[in-house]
BAVO-943561 format. One record per residue (C-alpha): residue in one letter; residue number from 1; x, y, z. Coordinates in steps of 0.2 Angstrom, whole numbers, plus 5000, padded with zeros to 4 digits. Example, Ala and Ser with C-alpha at 12.3 -4.5 7.8 and 13.67 -1.06 7.14 Angstrom:
<atom kenu="a" vexdo="1" xx="5062" yy="4978" zz="5039"/>
<atom kenu="s" vexdo="2" xx="5068" yy="4995" zz="5036"/>
% end
This chain:
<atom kenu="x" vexdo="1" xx="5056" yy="5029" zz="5148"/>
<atom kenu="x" vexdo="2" xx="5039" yy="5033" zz="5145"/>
<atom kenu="x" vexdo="3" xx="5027" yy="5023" zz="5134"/>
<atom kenu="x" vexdo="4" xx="5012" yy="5030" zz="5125"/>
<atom kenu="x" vexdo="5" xx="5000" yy="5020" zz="5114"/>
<atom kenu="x" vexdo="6" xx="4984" yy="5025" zz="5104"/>
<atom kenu="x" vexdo="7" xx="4972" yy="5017" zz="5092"/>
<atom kenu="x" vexdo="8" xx="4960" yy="5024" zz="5080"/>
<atom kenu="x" vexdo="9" xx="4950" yy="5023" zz="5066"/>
<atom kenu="x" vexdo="10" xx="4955" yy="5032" zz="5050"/>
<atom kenu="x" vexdo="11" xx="4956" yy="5028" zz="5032"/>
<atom kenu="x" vexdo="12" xx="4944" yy="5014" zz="5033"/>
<atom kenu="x" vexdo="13" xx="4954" yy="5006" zz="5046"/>
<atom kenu="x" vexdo="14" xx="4963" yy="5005" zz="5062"/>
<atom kenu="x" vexdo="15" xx="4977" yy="5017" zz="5064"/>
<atom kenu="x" vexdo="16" xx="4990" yy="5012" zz="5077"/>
<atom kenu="x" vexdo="17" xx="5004" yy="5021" zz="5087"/>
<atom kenu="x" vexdo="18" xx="5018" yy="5015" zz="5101"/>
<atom kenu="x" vexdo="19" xx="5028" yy="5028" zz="5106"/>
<atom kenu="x" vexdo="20" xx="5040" yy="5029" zz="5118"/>
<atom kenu="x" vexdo="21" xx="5045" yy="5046" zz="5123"/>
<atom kenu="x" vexdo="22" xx="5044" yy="5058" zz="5137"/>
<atom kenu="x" vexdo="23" xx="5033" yy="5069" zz="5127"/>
<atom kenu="x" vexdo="24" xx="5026" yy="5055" zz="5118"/>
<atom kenu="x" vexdo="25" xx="5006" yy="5059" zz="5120"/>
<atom kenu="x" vexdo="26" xx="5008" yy="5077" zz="5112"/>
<atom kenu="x" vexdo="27" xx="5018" yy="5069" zz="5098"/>
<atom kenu="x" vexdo="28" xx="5004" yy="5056" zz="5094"/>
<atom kenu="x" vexdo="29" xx="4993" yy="5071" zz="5092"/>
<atom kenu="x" vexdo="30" xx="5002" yy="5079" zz="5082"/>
<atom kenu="x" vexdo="31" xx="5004" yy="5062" zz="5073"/>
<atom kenu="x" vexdo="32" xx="4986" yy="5062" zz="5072"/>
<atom kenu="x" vexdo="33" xx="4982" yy="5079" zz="5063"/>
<atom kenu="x" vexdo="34" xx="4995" yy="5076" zz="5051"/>
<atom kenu="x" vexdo="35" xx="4987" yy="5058" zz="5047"/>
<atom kenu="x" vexdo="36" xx="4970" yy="5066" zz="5044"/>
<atom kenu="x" vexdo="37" xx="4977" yy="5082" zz="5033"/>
<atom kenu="x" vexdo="38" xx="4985" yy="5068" zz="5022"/>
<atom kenu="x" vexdo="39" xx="4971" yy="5057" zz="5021"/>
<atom kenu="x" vexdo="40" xx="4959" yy="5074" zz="5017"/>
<atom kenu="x" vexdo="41" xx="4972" yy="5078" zz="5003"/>
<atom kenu="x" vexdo="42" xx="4976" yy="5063" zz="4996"/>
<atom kenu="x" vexdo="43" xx="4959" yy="5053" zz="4993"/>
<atom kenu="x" vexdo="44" xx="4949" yy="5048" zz="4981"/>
<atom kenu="x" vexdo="45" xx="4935" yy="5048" zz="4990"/>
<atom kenu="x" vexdo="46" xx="4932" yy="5067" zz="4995"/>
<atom kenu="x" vexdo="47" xx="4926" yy="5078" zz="4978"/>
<atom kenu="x" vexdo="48" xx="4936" yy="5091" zz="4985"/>
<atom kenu="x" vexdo="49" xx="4954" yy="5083" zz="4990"/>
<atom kenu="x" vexdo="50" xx="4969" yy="5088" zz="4983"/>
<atom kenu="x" vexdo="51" xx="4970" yy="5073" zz="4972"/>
<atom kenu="x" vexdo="52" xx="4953" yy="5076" zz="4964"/>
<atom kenu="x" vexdo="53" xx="4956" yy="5094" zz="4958"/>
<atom kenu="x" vexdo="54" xx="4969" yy="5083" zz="4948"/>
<atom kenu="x" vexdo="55" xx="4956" yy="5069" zz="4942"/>
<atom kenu="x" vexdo="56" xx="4942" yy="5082" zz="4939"/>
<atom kenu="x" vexdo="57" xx="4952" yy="5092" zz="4928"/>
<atom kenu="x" vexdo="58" xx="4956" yy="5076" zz="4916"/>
<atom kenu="x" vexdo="59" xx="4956" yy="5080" zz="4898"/>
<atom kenu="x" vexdo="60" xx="4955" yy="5099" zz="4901"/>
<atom kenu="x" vexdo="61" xx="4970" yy="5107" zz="4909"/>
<atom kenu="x" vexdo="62" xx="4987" yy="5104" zz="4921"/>
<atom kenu="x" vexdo="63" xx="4983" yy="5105" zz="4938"/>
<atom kenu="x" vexdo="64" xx="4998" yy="5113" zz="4951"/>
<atom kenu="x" vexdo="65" xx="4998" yy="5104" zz="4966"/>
<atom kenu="x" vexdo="66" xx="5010" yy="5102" zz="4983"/>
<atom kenu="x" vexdo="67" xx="5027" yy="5097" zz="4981"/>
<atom kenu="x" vexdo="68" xx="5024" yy="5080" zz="4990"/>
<atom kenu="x" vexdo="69" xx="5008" yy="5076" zz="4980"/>
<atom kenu="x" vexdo="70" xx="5018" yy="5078" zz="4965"/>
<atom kenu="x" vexdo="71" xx="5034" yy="5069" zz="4973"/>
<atom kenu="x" vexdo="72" xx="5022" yy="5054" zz="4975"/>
<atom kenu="x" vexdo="73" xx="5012" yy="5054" zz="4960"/>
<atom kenu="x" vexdo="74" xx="5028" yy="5056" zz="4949"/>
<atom kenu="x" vexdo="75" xx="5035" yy="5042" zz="4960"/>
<atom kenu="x" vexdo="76" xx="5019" yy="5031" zz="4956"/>
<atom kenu="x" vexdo="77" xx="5019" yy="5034" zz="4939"/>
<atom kenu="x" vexdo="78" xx="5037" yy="5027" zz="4935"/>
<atom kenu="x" vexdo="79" xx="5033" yy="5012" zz="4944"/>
<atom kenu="x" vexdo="80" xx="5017" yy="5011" zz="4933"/>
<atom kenu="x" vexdo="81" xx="5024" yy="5013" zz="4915"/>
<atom kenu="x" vexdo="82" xx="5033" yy="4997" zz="4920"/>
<atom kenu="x" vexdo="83" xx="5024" yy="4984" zz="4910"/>
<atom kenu="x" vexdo="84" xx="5030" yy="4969" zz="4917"/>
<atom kenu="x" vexdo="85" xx="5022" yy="4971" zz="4933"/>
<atom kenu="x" vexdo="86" xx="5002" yy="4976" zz="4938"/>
<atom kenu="x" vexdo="87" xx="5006" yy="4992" zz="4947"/>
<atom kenu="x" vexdo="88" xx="4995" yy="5006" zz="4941"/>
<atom kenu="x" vexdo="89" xx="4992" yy="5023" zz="4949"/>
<atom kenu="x" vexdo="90" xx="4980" yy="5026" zz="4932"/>
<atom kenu="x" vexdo="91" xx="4966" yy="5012" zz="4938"/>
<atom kenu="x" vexdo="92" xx="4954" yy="5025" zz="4946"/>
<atom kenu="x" vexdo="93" xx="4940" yy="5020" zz="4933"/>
<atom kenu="x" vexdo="94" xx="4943" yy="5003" zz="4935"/>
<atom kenu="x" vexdo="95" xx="4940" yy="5005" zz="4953"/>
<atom kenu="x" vexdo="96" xx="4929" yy="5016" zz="4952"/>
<atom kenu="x" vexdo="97" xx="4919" yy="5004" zz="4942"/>
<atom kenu="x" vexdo="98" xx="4920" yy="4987" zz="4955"/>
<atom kenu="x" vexdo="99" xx="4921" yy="4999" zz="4968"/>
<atom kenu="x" vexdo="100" xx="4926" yy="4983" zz="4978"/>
<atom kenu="x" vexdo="101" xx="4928" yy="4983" zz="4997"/>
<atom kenu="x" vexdo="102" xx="4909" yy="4996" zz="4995"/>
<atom kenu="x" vexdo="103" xx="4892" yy="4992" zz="4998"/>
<atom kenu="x" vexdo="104" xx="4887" yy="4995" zz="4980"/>
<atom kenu="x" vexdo="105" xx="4903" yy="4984" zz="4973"/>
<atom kenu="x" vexdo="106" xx="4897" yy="4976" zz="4956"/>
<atom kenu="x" vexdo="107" xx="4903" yy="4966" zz="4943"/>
<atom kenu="x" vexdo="108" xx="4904" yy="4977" zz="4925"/>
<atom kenu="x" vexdo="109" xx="4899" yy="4971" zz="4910"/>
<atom kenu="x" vexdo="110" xx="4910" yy="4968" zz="4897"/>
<atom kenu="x" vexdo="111" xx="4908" yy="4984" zz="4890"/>
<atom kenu="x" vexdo="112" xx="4911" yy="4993" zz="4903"/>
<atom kenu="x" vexdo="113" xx="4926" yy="4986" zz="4905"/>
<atom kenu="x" vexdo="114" xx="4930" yy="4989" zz="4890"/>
<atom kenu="x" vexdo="115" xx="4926" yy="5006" zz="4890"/>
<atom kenu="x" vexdo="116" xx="4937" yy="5008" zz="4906"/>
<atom kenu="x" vexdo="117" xx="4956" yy="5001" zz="4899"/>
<atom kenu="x" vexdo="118" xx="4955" yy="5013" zz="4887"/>
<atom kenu="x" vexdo="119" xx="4957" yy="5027" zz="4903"/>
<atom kenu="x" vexdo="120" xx="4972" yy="5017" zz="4913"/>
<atom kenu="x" vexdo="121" xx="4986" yy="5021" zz="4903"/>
<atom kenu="x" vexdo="122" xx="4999" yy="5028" zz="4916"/>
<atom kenu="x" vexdo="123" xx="5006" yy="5036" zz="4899"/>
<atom kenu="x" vexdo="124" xx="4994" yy="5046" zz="4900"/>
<atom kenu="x" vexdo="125" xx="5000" yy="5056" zz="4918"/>
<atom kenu="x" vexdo="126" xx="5009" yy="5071" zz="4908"/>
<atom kenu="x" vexdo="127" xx="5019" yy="5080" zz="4922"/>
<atom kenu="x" vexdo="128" xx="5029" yy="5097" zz="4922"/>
<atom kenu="x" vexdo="129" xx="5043" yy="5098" zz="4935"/>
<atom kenu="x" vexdo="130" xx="5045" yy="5116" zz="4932"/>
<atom kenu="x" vexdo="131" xx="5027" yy="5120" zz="4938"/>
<atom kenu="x" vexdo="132" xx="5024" yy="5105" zz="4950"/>
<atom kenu="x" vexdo="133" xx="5009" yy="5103" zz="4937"/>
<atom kenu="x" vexdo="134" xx="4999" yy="5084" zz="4935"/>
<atom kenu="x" vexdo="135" xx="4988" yy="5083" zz="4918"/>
<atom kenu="x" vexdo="136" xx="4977" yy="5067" zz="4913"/>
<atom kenu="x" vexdo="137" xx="4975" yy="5070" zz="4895"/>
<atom kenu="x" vexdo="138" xx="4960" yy="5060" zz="4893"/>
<atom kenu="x" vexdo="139" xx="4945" yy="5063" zz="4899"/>
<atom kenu="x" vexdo="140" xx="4938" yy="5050" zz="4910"/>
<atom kenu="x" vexdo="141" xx="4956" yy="5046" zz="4918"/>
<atom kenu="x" vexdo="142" xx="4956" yy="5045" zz="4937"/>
<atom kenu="x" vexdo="143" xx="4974" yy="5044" zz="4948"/>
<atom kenu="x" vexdo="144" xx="4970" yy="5034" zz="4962"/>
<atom kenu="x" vexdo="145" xx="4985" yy="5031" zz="4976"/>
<atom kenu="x" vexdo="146" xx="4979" yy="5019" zz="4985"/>
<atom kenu="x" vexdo="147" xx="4991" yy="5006" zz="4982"/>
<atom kenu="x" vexdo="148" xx="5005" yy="5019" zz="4988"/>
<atom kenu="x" vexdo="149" xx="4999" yy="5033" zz="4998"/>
<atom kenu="x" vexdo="150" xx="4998" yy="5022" zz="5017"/>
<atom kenu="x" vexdo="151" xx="5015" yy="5019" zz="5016"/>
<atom kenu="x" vexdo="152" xx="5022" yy="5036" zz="5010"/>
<atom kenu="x" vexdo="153" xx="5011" yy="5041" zz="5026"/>
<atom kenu="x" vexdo="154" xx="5018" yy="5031" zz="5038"/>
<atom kenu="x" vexdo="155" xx="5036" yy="5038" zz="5030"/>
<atom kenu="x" vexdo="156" xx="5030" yy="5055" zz="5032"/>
<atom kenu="x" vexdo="157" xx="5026" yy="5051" zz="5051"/>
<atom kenu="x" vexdo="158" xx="5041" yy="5041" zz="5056"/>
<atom kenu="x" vexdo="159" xx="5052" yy="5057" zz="5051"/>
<atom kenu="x" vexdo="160" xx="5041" yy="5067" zz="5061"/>
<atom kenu="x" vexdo="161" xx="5045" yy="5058" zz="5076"/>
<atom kenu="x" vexdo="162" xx="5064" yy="5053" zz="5075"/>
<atom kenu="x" vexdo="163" xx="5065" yy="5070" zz="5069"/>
<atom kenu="x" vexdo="164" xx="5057" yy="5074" zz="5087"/>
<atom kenu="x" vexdo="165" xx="5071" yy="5062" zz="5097"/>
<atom kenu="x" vexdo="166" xx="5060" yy="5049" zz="5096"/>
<atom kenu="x" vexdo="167" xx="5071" yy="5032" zz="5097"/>
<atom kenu="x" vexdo="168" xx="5061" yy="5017" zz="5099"/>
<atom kenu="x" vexdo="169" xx="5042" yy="5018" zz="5093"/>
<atom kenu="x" vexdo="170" xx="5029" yy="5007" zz="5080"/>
<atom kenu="x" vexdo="171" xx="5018" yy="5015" zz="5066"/>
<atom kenu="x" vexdo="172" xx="5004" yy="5001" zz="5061"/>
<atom kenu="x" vexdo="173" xx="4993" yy="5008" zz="5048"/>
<atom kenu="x" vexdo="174" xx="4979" yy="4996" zz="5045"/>
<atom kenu="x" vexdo="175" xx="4993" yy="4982" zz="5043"/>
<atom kenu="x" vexdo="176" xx="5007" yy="4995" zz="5036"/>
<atom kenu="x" vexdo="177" xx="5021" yy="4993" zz="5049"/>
<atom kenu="x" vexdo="178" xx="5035" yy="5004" zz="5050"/>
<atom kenu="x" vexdo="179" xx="5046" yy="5002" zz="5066"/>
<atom kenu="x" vexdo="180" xx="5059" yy="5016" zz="5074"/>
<atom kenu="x" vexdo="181" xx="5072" yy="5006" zz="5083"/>
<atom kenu="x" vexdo="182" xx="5066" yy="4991" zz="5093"/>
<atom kenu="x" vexdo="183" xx="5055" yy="4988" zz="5107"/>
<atom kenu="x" vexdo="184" xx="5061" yy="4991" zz="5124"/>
<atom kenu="x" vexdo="185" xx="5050" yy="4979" zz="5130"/>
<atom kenu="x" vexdo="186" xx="5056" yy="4966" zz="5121"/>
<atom kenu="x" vexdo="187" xx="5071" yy="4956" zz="5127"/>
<atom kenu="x" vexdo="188" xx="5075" yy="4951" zz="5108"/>
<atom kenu="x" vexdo="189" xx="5077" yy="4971" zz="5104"/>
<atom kenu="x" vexdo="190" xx="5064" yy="4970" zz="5088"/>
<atom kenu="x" vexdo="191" xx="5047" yy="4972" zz="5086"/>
<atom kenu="x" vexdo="192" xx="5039" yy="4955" zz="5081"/>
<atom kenu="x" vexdo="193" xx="5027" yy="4959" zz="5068"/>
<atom kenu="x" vexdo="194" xx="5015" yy="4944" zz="5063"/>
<atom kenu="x" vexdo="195" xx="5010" yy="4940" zz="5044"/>
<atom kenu="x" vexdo="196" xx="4991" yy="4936" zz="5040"/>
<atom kenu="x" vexdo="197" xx="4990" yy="4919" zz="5036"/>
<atom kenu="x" vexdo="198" xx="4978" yy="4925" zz="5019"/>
<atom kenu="x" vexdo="199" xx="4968" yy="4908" zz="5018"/>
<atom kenu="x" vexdo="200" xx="4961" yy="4912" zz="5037"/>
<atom kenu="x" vexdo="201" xx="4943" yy="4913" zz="5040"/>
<atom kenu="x" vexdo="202" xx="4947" yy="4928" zz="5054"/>
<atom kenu="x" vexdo="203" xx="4958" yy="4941" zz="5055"/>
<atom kenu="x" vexdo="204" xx="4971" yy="4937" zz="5069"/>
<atom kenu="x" vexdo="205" xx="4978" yy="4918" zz="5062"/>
<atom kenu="x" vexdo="206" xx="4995" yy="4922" zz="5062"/>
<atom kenu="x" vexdo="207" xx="5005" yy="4910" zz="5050"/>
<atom kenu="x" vexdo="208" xx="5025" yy="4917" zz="5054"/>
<atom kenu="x" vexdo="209" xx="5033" yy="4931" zz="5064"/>
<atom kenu="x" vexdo="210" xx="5047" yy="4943" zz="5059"/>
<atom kenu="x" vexdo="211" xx="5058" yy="4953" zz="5069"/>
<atom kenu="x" vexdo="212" xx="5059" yy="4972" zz="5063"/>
<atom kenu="x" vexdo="213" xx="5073" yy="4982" zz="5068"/>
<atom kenu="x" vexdo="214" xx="5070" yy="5000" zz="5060"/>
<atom kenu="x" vexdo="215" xx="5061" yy="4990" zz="5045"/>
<atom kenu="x" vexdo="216" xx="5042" yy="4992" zz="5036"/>
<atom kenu="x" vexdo="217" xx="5032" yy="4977" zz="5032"/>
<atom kenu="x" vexdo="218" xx="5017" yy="4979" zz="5019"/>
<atom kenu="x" vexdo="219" xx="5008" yy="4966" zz="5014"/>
<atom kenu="x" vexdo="220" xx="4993" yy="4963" zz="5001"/>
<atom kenu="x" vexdo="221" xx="4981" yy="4949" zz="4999"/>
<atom kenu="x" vexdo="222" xx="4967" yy="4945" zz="4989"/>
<atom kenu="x" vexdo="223" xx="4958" yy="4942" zz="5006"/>
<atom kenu="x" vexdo="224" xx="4959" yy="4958" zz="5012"/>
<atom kenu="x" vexdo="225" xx="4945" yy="4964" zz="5000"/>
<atom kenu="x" vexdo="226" xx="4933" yy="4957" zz="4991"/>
<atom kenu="x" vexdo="227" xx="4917" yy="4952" zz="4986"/>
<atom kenu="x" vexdo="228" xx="4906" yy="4938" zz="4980"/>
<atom kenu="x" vexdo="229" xx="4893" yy="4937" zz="4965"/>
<atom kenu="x" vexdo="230" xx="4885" yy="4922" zz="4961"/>
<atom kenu="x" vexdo="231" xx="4898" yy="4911" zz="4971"/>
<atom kenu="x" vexdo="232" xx="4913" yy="4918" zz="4962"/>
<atom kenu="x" vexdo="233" xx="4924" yy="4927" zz="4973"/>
<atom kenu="x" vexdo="234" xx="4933" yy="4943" zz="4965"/>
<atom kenu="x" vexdo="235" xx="4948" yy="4952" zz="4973"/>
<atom kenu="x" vexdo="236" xx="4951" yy="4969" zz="4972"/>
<atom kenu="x" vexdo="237" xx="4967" yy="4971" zz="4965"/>
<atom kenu="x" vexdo="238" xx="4965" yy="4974" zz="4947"/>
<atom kenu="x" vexdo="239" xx="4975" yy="4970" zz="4931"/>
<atom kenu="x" vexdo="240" xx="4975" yy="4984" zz="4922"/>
<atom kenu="x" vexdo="241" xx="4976" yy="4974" zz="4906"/>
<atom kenu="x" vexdo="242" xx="4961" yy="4964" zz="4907"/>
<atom kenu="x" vexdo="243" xx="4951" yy="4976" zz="4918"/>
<atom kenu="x" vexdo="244" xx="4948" yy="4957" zz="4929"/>
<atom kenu="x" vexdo="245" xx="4954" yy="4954" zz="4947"/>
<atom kenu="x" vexdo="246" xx="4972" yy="4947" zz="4943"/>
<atom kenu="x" vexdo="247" xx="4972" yy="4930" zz="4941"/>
<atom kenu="x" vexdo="248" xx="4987" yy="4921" zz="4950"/>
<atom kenu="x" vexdo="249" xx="4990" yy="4906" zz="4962"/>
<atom kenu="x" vexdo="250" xx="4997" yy="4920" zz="4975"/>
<atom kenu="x" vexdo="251" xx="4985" yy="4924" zz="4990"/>
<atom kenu="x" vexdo="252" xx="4998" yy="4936" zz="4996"/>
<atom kenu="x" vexdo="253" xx="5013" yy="4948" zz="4995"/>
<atom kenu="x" vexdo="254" xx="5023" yy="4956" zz="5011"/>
<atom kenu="x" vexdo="255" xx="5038" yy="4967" zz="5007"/>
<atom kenu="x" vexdo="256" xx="5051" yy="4970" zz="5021"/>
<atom kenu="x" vexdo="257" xx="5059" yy="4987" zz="5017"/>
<atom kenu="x" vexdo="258" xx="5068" yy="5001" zz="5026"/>
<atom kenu="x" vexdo="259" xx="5054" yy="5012" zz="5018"/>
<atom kenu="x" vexdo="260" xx="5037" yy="5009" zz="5020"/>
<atom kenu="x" vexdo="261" xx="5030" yy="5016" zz="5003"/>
<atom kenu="x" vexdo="262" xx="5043" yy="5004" zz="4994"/>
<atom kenu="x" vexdo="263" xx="5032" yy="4990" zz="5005"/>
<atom kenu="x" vexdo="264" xx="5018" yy="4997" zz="4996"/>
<atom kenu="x" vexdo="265" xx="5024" yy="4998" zz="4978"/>
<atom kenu="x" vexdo="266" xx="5030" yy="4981" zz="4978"/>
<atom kenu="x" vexdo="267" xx="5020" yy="4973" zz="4987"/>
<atom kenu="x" vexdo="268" xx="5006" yy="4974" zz="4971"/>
<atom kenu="x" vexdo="269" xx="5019" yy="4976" zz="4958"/>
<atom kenu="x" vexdo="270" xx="5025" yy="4958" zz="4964"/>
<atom kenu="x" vexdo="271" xx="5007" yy="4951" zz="4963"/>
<atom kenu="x" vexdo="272" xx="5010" yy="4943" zz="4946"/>
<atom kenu="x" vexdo="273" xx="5003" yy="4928" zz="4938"/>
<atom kenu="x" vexdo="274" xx="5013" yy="4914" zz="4946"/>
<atom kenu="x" vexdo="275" xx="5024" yy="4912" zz="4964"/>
<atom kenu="x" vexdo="276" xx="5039" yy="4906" zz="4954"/>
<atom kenu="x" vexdo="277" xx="5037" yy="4923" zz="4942"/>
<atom kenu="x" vexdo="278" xx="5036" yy="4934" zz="4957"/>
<atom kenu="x" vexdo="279" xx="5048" yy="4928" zz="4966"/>
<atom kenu="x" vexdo="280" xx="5061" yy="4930" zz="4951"/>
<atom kenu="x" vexdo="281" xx="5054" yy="4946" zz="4950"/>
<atom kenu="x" vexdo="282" xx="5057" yy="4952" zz="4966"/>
<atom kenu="x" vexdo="283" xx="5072" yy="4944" zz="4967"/>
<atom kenu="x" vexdo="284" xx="5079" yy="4957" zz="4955"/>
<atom kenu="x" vexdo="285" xx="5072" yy="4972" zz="4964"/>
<atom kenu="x" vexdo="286" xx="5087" yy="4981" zz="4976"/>
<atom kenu="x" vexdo="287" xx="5081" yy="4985" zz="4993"/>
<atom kenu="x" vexdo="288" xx="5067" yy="4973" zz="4997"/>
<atom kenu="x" vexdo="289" xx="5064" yy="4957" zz="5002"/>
<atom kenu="x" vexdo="290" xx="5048" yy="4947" zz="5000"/>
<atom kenu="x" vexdo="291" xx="5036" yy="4935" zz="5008"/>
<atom kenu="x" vexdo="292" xx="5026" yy="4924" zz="4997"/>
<atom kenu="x" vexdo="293" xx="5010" yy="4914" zz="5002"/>
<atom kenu="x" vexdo="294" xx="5001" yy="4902" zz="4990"/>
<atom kenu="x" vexdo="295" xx="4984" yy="4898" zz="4988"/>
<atom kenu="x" vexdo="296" xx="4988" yy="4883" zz="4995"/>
<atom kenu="x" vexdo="297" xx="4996" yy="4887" zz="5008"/>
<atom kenu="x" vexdo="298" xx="5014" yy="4886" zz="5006"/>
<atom kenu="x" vexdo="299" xx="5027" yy="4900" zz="5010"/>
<atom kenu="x" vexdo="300" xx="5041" yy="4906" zz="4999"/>
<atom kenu="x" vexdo="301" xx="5054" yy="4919" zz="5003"/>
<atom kenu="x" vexdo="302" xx="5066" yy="4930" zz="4993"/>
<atom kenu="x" vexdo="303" xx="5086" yy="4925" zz="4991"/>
<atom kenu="x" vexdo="304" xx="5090" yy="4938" zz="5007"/>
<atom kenu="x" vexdo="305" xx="5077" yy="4931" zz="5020"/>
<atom kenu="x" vexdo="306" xx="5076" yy="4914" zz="5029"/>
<atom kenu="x" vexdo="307" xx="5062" yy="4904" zz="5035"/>
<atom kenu="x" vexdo="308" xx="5061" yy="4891" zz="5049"/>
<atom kenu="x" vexdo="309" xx="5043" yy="4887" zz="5048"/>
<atom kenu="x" vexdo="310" xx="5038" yy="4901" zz="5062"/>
<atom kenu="x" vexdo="311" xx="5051" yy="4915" zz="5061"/>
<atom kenu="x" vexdo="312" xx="5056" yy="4921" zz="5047"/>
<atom kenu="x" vexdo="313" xx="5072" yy="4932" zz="5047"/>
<atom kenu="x" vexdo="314" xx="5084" yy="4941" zz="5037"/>
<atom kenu="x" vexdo="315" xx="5099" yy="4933" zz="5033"/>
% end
């Protein structure tokens, strides 16, 4: 069977693809113009996307958008009413205002901060099924899908190709992995999929594999972005209570899912202030499973996975 691969940068990151199909180049191409449409729609980072008609328009009128920009944002917003977990597709301002993972990343003021919670109220996101319409009744308010939109990407892309006959591939987008089948070159038939150990000084220290078969694995650390002021570290996911990096003794969260924007969702709605919270948390959810990592080190797993100190598996 034939076996394509590609590698290339996108959405402030790496984008990679393993497909094996006799047509598997021209899919990966098509892959690719779908990856870049969705990224050119669904950014905050473009003043003219999709997504920013919607934030541009806050405090003065619905705005209708495409049936799958709607789907996710009405999606986003349900986990984000939620208030016992840190999930918010309402932070924009905030992160606007660190602007963490940029050159110009800063630490606000008081004020400014205070100024800002009074915007993230996911309450706020009034949505109208009928017209497919999003409208941020207060001025200032900012959607911002970063915490979900990789996933529902790589969702999008792994229908594409199964849809396509594709029966073995592997969808890595800058660290969201969702897997179609298992690989044919490995005798085990999984894709072994490292986890980050957070507390590493370089990417690439690997602290346990898991064998996907057909599953997503999202993770999220307070490594991944970040920057210092004064010797202080700051993290860049948020609480959208205090406006403050969350402060927790987890250094990060993997979700393994059959669907890769659930990986997303949970793996910041589990960041909450404690291991032993999250995990009881996560426990609850139906359809993931979860991979803790302390800032100490240690690793913790949900009730459905085991760990042996290398692999971790489900049960």
């Amino acid at each position: 069977m034939a076996s394509y691969k590609t590698r290339f940068p996108m959405m402030g990151t790496f984008i990679d693809l393993v497909v094996h199909h006799e047509r598997g180049e021209t899919l990966i191409k098509e892959c690719y113009l779908q990856l870049q449409e969705f990224t050119q729609r669904f950014t905050v980072n473009q003043a003219q996307s999709e997504l920013m008609r919607v934030n541009n328009y806050a405090g003065i009128r619905p705005v209708r958008v495409k049936p799958d920009l709607y789907a996710l944002i009405k999606k986003s917003k349900a986990i984000s009413v939620d208030p016992q977990n840190p999930f918010n597709v309402a932070i924009g301002p905030l992160v606007k205002t660190w602007h963490i993972g940029f050159k110009d990343a800063k630490l606000p003021t008081d004020k400014e901060l205070a100024e800002k919670l009074q915007l993230v109220d996911p309450s706020n996101i009034i949505l109208d099924d009928d017209y497919q319409s999003v409208y941020l009744s207060q001025t200032g308010m900012q959607i911002d899908l970063g915490a979900i939109a990789k996933g529902y990407f790589a969702d999008r892309i792994k229908d594409f190709l199964t849809a396509n006959g594709v029966e073995h591939g592997f969808i890595n987008l800058g660290g969201n992995v969702l897997t179609i089948g298992y690989s044919p070159e490995n005798a085990s038939q999984t894709w072994n999929v490292g986890i980050q150990n957070p507390l590493a000084a370089s990417r690439g220290d690997i602290c346990r594999v898991v064998p996907l078969r057909d599953y997503s694995m999202v993770t999220s650390g307070i490594n991944e972005r970040y920057f210092e002021y004064h010797g202080q570290r700051y993290h860049h996911l948020l609480d959208g209570q205090t406006g403050k990096p969350i402060s927790t003794n987890i250094a990060s969260v993997t979700i393994i899912s059959k669907l890769s924007v659930d990986g997303e969702i949970w793996s910041t709605a589990g960041f909450l202030s404690s291991i032993d919270d999250a995990l009881a948390y996560l426990n609850r959810q139906s359809g993931i499973e979860a991979v803790l990592i302390s800032n100490q080190g240690d690793v913790f797993v949900t009730d459905g996975l085991t760990d042996n100190g290398t692999v971790i598996q489900m049960r």
